[in-house]
CHARMM-style PDB file with segment names, atoms N, HN, CA, C and O in Angstrom:
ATOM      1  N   UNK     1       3.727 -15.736  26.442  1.00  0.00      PROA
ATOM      2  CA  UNK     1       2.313 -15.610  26.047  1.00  0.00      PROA
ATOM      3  C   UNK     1       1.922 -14.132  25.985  1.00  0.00      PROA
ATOM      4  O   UNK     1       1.186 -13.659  25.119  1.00  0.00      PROA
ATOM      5  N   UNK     2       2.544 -13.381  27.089  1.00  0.00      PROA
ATOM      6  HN  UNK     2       3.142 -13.765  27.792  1.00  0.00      PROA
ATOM      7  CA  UNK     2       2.414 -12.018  27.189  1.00  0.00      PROA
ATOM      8  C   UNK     2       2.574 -11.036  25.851  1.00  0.00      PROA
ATOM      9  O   UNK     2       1.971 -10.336  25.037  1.00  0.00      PROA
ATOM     10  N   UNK     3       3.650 -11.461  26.206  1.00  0.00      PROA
ATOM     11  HN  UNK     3       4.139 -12.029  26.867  1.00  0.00      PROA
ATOM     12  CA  UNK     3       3.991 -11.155  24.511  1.00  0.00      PROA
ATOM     13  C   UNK     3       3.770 -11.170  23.416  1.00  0.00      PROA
ATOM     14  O   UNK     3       3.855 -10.163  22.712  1.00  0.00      PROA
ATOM     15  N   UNK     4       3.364 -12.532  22.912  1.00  0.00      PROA
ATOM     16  HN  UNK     4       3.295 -13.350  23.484  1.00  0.00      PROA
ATOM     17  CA  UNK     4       2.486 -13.252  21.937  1.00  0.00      PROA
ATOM     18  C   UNK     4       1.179 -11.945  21.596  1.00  0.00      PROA
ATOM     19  O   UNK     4       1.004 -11.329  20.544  1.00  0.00      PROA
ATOM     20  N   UNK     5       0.545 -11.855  22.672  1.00  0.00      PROA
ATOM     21  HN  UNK     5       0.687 -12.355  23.527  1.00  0.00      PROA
ATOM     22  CA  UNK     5      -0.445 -10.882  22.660  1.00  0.00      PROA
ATOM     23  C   UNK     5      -0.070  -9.471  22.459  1.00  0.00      PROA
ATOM     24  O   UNK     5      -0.827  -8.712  21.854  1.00  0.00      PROA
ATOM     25  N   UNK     6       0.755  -9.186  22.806  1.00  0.00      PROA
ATOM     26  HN  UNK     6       1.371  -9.802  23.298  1.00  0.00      PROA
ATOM     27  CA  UNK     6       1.005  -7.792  22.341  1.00  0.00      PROA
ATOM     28  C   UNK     6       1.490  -7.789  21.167  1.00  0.00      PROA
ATOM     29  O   UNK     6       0.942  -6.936  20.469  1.00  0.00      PROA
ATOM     30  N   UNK     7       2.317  -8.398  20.620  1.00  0.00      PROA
ATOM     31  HN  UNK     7       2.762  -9.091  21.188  1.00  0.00      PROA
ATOM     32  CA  UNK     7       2.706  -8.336  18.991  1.00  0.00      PROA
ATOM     33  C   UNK     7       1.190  -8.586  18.750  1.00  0.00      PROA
ATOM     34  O   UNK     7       0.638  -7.487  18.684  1.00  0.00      PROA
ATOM     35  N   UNK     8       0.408  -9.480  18.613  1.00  0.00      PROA
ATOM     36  HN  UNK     8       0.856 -10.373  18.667  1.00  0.00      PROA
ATOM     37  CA  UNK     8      -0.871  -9.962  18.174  1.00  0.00      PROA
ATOM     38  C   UNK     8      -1.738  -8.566  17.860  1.00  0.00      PROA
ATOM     39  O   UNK     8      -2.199  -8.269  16.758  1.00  0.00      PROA
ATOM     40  N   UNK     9      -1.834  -7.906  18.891  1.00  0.00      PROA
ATOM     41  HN  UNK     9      -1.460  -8.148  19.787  1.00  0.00      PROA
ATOM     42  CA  UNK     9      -2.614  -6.354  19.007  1.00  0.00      PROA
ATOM     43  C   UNK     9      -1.952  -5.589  18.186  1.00  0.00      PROA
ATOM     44  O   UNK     9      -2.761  -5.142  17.373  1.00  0.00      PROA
ATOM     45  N   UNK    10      -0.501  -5.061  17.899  1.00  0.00      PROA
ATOM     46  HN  UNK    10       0.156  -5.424  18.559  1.00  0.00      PROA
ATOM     47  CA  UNK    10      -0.353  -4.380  17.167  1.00  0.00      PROA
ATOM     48  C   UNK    10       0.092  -4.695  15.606  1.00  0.00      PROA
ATOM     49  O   UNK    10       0.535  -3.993  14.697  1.00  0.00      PROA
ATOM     50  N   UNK    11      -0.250  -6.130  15.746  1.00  0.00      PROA
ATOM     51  HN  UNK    11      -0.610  -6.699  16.485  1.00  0.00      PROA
ATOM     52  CA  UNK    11      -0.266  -6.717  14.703  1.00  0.00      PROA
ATOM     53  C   UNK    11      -1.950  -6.217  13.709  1.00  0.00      PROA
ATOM     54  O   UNK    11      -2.070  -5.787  12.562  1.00  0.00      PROA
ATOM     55  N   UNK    12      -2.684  -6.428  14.448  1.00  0.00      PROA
ATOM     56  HN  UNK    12      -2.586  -6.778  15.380  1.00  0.00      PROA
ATOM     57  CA  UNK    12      -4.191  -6.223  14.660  1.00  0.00      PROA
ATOM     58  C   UNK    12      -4.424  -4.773  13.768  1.00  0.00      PROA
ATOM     59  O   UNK    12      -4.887  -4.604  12.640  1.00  0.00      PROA
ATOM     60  N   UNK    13      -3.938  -3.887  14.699  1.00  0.00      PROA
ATOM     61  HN  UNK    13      -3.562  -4.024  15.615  1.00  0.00      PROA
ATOM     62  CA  UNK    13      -3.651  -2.345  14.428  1.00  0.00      PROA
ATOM     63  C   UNK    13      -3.354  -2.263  12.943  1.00  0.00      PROA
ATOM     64  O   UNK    13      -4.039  -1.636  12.135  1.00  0.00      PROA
ATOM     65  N   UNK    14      -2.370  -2.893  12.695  1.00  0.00      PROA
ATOM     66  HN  UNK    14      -1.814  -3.403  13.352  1.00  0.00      PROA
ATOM     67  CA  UNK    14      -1.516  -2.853  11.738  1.00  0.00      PROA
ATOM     68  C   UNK    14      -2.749  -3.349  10.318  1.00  0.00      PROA
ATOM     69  O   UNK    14      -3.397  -2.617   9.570  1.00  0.00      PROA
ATOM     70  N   UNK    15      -2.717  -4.086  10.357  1.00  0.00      PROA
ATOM     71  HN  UNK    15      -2.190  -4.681  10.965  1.00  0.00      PROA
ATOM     72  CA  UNK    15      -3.866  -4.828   9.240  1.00  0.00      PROA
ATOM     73  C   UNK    15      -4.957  -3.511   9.108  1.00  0.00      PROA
ATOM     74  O   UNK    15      -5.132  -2.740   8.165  1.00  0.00      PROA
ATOM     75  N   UNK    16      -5.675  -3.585  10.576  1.00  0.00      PROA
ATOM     76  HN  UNK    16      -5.533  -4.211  11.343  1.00  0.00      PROA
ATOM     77  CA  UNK    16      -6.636  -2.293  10.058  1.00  0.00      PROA
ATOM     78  C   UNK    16      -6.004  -1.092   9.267  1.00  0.00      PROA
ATOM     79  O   UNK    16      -6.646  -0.759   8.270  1.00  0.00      PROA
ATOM     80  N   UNK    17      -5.262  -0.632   9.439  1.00  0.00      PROA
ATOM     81  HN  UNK    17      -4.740  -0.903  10.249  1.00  0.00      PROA
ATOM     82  CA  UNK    17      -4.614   0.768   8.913  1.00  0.00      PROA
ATOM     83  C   UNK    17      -4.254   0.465   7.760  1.00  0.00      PROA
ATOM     84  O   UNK    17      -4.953   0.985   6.889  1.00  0.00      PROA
ATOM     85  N   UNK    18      -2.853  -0.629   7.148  1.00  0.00      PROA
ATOM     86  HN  UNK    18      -2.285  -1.051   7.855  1.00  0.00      PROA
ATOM     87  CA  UNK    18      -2.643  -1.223   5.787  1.00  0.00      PROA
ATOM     88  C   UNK    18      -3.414  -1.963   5.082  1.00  0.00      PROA
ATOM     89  O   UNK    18      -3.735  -1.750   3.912  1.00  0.00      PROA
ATOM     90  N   UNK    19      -3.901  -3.290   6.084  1.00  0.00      PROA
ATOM     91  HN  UNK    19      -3.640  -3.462   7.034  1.00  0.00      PROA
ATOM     92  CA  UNK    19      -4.908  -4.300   5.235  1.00  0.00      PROA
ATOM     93  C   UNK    19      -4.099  -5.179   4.425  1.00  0.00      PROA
ATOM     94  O   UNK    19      -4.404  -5.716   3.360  1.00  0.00      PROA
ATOM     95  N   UNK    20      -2.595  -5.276   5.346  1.00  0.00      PROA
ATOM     96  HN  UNK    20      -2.348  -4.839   6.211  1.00  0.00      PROA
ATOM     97  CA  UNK    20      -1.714  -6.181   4.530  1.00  0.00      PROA
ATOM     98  C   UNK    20      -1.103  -6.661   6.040  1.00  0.00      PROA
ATOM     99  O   UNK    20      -1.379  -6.141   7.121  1.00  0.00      PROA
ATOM    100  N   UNK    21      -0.204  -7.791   5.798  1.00  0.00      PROA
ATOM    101  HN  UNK    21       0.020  -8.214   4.920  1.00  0.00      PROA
ATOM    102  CA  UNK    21       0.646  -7.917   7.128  1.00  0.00      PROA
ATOM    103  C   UNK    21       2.160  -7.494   6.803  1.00  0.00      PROA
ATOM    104  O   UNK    21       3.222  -8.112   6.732  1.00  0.00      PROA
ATOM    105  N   UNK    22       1.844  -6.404   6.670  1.00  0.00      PROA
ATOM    106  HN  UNK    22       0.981  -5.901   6.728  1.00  0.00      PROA
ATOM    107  CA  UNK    22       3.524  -5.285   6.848  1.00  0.00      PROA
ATOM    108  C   UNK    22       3.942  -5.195   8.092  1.00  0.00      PROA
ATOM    109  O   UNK    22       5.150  -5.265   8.319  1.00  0.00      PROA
ATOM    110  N   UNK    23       3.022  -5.023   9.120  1.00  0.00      PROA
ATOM    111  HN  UNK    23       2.041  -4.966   8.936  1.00  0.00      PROA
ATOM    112  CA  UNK    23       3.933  -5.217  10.533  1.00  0.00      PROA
ATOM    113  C   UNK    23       4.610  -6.361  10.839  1.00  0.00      PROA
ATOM    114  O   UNK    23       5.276  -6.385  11.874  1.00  0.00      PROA
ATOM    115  N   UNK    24       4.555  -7.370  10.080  1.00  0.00      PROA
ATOM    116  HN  UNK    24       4.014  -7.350   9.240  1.00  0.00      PROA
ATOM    117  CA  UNK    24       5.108  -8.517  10.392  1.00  0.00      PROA
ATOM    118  C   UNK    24       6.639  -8.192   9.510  1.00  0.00      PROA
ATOM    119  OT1 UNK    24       7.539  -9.032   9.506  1.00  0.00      PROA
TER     120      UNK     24
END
């Protein structure tokens, strides 16, 4: 779950800055 959430956050990050899901 821990985890889950931290990918989730810099998943988060990620969208704001690109506005695509490239961190994925």
């Amino acid at each position: 779950a821990v985890r889950q959430v931290s990918c989730g956050a810099v998943h988060a990050v990620a969208l704001s800055e690109d506005g695509l899901l490239q961190a994925w």
